[in-house]
C-alpha positions, -999 to 999 in steps of 0.1 A, spaced: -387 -37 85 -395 1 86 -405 1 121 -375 -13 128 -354 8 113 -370 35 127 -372 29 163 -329 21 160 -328 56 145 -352 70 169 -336 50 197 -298 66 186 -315 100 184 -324 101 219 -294 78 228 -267 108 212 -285 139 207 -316 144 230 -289 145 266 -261 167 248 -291 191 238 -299 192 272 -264 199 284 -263 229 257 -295 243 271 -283 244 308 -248 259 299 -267 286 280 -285 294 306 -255 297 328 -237 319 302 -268 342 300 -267 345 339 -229 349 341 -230 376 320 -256 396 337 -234 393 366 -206 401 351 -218 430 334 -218 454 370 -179 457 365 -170 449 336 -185 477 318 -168 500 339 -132 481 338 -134 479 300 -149 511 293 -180 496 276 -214 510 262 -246 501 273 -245 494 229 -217 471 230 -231 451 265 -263 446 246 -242 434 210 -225 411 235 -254 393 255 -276 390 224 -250 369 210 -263 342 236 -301 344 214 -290 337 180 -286 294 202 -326 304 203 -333 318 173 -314 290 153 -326 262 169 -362 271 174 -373 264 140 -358 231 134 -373 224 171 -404 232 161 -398 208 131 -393 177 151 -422 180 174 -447 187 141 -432 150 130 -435 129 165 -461 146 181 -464 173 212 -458 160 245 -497 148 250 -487 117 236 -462 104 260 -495 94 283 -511 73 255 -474 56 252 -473 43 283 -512 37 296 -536 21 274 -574 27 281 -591 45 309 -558 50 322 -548 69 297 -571 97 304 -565 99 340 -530 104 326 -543 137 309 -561 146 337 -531 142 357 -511 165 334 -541 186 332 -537 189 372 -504 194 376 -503 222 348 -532 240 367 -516 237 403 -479 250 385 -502 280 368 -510 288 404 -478 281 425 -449 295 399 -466 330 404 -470 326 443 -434 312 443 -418 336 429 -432 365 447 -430 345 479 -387 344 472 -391 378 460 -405 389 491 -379 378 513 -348 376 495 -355 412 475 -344 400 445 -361 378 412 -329 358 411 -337 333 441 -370 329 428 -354 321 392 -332 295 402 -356 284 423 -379 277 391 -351 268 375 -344 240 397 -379 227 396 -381 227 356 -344 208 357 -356 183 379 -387 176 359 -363 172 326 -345 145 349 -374 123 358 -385 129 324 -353 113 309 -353 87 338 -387 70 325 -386 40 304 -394 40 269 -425 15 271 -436 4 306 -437 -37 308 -472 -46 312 
């Protein structure tokens, strides 16, 4: 009966909150940026300080600062991300899973550096190169959302 009850709340969780999380996430981000670009003329049209700039853009932190503890919270109860293998393979596939992750978290260690110096290179700027890794961390959290719950065996 507990299980039960607990994967429908777990199940509603993900169902309600996880994707609107998301969502919030991505349009902070896009604030953040927007303001950065904003910033070259609207200090000068509004007659701003380099003190009241700053006050403004580190409103966007307190999303961070307020949400990182009870984020913190919820992974300590379900578990870190090195689970999701074991929830999907059983057995010796299970490990290759970790060695996949393993791989993959080695071969992004190496490439995100050489990326972004690569796009830095020939654009002139870090802005193409963060998007760029921007892009590749939002399409990760899509095919991670896109995977079934427990694969049919």
């Amino acid at each position: 009966m507990t299980d039960d009850i607990e994967g429908r709340t777990l199940r509603k969780i993900e169902r309600r909150l996880i994707y609107f999380c998301m969502l919030l996430f991505i349009l902070n981000y896009v604030d953040r940026l927007n303001v950065g670009f904003a910033a070259l003329r609207m200090n000068q049209d509004l007659n701003f300080g380099p003190t009241v700039y700053g006050i403004g853009a580190g409103i966007f932190f307190f999303g961070y600062f307020f949400f990182e503890i009870p984020s913190n919270l919820i992974w300590s109860m379900f578990g870190v991300f090195w689970a999701v293998p074991a929830d999907f393979l059983s057995g010796t596939a299970a490990a290759g899973g970790f060695a996949l992750i393993n791989s993959f978290g080695t071969l992004g260690g190496f490439l995100g550096p050489f990326l972004v110096g690569f796009v830095r290179q020939h654009t002139g700027s870090f802005t193409g190169s963060l998007l760029v890794l921007a892009g590749f961390t939002l399409m990760a959290a899509v095919i991670s959302a896109t995977l079934p719950r427990k694969m049919v065996r």
